[in-house]
Residue frames relative to the residue before (quaternion, step in Angstrom):
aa qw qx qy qz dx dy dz
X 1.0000 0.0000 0.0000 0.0000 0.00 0.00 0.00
X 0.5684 -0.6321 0.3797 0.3650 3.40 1.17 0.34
X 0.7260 -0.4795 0.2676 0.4139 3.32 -1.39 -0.96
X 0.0368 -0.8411 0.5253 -0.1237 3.81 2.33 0.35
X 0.9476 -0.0610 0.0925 0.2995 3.55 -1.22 1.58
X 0.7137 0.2879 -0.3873 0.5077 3.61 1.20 -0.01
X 0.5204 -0.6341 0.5300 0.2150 3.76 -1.48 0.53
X 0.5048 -0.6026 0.4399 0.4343 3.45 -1.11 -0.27
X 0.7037 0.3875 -0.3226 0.5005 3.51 1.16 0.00
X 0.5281 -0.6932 0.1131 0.4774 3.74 1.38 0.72
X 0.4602 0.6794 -0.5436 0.1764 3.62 1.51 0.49
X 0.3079 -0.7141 0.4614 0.4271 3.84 -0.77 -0.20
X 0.1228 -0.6638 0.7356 0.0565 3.26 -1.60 1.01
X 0.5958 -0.5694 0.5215 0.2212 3.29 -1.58 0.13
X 0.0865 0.8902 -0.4440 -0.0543 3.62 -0.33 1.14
X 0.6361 -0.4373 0.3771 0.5119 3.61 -1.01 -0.12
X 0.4570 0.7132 -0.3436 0.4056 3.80 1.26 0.33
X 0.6954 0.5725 -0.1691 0.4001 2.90 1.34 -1.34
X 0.3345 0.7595 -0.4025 0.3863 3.07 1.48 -0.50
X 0.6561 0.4747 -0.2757 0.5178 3.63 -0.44 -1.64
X 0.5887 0.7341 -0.1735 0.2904 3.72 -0.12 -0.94
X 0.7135 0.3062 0.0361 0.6292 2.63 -0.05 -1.87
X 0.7400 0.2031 -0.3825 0.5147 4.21 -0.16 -0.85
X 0.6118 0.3836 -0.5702 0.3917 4.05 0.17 -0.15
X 0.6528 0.4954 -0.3367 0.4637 3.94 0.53 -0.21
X 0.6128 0.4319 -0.2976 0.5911 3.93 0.90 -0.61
X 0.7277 0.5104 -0.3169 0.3308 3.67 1.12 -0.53
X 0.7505 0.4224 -0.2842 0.4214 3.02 1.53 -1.06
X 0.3917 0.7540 -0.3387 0.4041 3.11 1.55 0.09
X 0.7388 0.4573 -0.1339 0.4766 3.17 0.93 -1.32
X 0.5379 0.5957 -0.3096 0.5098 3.62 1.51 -0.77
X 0.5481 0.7156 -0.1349 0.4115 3.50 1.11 -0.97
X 0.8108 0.2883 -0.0125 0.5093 2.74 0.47 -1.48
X 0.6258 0.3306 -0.4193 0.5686 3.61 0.86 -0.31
X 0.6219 0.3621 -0.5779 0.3849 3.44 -0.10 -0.29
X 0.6686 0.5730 -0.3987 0.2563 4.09 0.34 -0.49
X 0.4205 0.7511 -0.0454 0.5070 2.58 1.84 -0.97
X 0.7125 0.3984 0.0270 0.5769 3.91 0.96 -1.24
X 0.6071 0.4694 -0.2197 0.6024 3.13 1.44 -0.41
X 0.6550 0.4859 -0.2634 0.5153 3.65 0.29 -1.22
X 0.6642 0.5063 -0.3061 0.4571 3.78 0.74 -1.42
X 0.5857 0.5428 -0.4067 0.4438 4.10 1.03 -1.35
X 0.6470 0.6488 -0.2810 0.2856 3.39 0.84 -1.08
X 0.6171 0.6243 -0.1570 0.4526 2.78 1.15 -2.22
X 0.5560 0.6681 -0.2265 0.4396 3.58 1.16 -1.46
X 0.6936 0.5281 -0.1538 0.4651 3.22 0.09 -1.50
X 0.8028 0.3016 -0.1628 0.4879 3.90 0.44 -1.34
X 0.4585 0.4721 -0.4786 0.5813 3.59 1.22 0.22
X 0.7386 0.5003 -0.2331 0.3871 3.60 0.05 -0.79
X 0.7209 0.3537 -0.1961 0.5628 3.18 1.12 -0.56
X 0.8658 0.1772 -0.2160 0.4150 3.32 0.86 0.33
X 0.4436 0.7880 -0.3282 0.2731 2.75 1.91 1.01
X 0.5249 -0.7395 0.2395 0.3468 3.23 2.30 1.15
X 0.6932 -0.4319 0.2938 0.4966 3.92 1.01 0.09
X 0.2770 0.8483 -0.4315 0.1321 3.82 1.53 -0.63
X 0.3308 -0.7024 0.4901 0.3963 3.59 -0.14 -0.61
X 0.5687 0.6309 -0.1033 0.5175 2.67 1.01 -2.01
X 0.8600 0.1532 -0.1395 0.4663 4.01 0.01 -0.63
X 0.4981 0.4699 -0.5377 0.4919 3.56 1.41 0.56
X 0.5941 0.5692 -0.3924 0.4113 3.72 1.23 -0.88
X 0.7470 0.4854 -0.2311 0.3911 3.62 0.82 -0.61
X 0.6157 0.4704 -0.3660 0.5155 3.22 1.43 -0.12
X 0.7102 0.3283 -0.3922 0.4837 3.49 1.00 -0.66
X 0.3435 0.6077 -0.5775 0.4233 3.84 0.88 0.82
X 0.8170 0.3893 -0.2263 0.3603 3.07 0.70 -1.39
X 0.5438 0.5992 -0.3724 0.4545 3.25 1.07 -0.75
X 0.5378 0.5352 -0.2778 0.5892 4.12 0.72 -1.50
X 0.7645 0.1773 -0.3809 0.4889 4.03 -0.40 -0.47
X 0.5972 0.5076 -0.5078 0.3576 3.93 0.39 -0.90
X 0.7850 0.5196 -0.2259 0.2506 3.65 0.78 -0.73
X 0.5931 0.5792 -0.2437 0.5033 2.88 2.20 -0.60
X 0.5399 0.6452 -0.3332 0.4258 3.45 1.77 -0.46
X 0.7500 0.4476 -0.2048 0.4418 3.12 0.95 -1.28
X 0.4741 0.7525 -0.2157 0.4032 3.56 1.53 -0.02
X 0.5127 0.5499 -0.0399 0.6582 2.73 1.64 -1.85
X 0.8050 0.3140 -0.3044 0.4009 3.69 -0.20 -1.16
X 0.3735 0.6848 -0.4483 0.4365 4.06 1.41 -0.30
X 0.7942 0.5568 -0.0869 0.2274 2.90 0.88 -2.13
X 0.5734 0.7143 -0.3551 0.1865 3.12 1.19 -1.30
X 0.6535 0.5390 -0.2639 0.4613 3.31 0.77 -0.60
X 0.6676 0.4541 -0.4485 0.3833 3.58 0.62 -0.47
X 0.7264 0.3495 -0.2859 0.5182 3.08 0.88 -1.50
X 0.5140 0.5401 -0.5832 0.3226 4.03 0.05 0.67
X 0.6211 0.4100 -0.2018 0.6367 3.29 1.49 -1.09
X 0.6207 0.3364 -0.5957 0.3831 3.96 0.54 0.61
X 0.5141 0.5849 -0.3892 0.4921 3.69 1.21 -0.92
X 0.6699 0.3405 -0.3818 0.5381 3.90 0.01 -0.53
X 0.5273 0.6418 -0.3715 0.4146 4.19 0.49 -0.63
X 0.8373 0.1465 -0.0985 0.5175 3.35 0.50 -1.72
X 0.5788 0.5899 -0.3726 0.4221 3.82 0.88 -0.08
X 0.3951 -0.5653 0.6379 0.3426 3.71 0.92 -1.12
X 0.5673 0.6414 -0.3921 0.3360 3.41 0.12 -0.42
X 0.1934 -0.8457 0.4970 0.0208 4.04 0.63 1.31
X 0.7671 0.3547 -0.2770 0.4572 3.80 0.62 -0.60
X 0.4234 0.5995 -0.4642 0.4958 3.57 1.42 0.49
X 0.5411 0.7607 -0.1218 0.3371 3.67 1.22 -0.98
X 0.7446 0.4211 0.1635 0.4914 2.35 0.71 -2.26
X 0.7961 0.2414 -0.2938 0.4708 3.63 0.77 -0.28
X 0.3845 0.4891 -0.5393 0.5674 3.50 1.83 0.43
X 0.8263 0.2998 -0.4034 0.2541 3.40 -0.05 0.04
X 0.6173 -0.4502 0.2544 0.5930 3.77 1.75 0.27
X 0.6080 0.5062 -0.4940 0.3606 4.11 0.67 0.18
X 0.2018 -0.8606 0.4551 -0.1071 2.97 -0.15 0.81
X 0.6289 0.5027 -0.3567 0.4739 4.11 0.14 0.84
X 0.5838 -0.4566 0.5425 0.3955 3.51 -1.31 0.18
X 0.5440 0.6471 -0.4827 0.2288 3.97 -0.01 0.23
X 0.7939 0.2554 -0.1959 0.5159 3.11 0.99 -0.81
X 0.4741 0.5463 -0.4096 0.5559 3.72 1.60 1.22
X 0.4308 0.6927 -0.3280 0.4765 3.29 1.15 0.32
């Protein structure tokens, strides 16, 4: 994590280090949470459907909901590949590098 919040004399300040950090921690947070999020909805899916008595009209809406809940959670699998394809075709090494957990301005340099 670099030098994130500590001085050279051991007080802590806030650097341009912290950065990295702080968005790899708001990310995995956010990865987290949507996948729970996609989950709860499959569910949610599922118990509409199953108790949507033969309806059309509220079987079509569960398999809406079900069809996005799955494409989210698809997407949130994904997030990581297609960060590490955008860093691939751009050049861009610290896009890479913090899909895989390095985190810091060193390898953006």
């Amino acid at each position: 994590m670099g030098n994130c919040g500590v001085n050279l004399d051991g007080s802590l300040v806030a650097t341009l280090d912290c950065i990295f950090p702080l968005i790899f921690n708001v990310i995995f947070w956010a990865i987290g949470l949507a996948g729970t999020v996609a989950l709860f909805m499959i569910v949610f899916a599922g118990y509409q459907l199953l108790f949507s008595g033969g309806d059309a009209k509220a079987v079509d809406g569960a398999r809406k909901t079900l069809t996005f809940a799955v494409l989210g959670l698809f997407l949130v699998f994904l997030s990581f590949l297609i960060l590490n394809i955008i860093s691939t075709v751009t050049g861009v090494a610290c896009l890479g590098d913090i899909a895989k957990g390095n985190i810091g301005f060193a390898s953006c340099q």
